[in-house]
Structures are given as C-alpha cells and as structure tokens.
C-alpha positions, 0 to 999 in steps of 0.5 A: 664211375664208368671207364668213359668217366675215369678220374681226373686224377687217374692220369696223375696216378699213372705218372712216373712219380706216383708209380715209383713212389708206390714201389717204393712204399712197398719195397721199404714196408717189406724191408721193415717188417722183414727187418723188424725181428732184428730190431733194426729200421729200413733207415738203418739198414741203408747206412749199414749196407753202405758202409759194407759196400763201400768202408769209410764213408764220411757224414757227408758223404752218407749224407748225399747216398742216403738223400738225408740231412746232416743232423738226421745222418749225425743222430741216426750215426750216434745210434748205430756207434751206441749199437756197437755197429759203426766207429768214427775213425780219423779220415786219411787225408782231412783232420777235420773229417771223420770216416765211419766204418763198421765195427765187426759187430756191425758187420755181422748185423749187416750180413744177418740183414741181408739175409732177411732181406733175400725174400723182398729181394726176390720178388722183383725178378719174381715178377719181371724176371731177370732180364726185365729186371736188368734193363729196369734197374738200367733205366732207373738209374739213368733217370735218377742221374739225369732228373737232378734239378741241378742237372736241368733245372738251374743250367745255363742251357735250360729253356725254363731256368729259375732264380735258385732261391734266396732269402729276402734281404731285410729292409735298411732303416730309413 
C-alpha cells in the first residue's frame, strides 16, 4: 500500500493507547527475561518493589497499586509467603486487616531484582535522555490520574455521564 493509501488503521495505532500499550509490552518483556534467572515473574517483582517502598501495604491496598483483583493478589501473596519473601502481620489499627511486609529474604530478593533491573531501566533515558524522561514520566503520571473513568466518566459534571452498570433485576412471578 502506497503512503497516500495508508491503513485505515494506522491512525489507531497511533493513538495514545496503542502506543502506551506497546511501551509497555516492551518494558515487561524486558523485565521477564532479565528477571527470569531469578526465577521470579514482572507480576512478582511489583508486589515486591511495593512493599520495599512502602512496608506494610495491606491486600487491599496492593490490590489498587498493582491494578489487580483480590483473589489474583490473595494467590500471587500465598506464593510469595511460601517463598519466604513476605509475612502477614497484624495490621496496626484494623483487627480484621492483615499488612504484608517483606521478610529479610524477601528484601534481599528485591535488592538482586533490582539490580537485574538496571539494564531495561537504563534504556529510556538512553533514548530520550534525562530531561526528556523527567517531563515524560511527569506527563504520564498526570494523564494516569486524570483518565480514571471515576474521575470523568461517571461525575455529575461530565457531558456524556453513563448509568454505572447494574444487574437486571429478576423478573416477579405473576
């Protein structure tokens, strides 16, 4: 197809999401095989590195960082405690909530993660240079923030605000 014909689709994968969504695919292909020696998944890293960031997290609480579901976060947590790399500790102030921290082995782990990690990191200021970098993970986290549907989509201010979605109620027998 000549340049004057381009795909339809071309504008599509020029969107902001498809263009995020490759950077992404990219940067967690390169986390996994760098990972992979240590026998660790990008999915585990990320618990990981929140926990040495910020102790103490609860299920709940990960749930939200890490954009998964509780029962994926419930099963991805028993895996990492039958590792020895995190602990269930009675949360401070809620009996009924448990804060999951790292255990020492857990935090060696990490550190040896991150390490293996220096590489992939590297490559985006590589390629933008610091600067450049700085102003992107800026704008990024902005647009992160302000494209929650919560935010937008479902607020009284919003022009095309939508019905959250409900179930259909069952019918009453006549």
């Amino acid at each position: 197809m000549s340049a004057q014909h381009s795909h339809p689709a071309a504008g599509f994968q020029e969107g902001l999401g498809m263009l995020t969504r490759r950077v992404y695919f990219h940067m967690v292909r390169g986390a996994g095989r760098l990972l992979q020696p240590l026998e660790v998944t990008v999915e585990q890293y990320i618990v990981l590195a929140l926990l040495a960031e910020e102790a103490g997290l609860t299920q709940q609480e990960l749930v939200k960082r890490c954009a998964s579901d509780p029962r994926t976060m419930g099963k991805m947590l028993d895996a990492l405690g039958a590792k020895g790399w995190t602990k269930r500790v009675h949360h401070r102030t809620d009996r009924r909530a448990w804060q999951i921290v790292l255990s020492a082995k857990g935090r060696r782990v990490e550190q040896q993660m991150e390490r293996a990690l220096i590489p992939l990191r590297a490559q985006p200021a590589r390629i933008l240079g610091a600067a450049k970098l700085q102003a992107f993970k800026k704008m990024l986290a902005l647009l992160g923030e302000e494209l929650d549907p919560a935010k937008w989509l479902f607020s009284e201010a919003s022009p095309r605000k939508s019905p959250r979605p409900t179930k259909p109620s069952k019918p009453t027998p006549p």
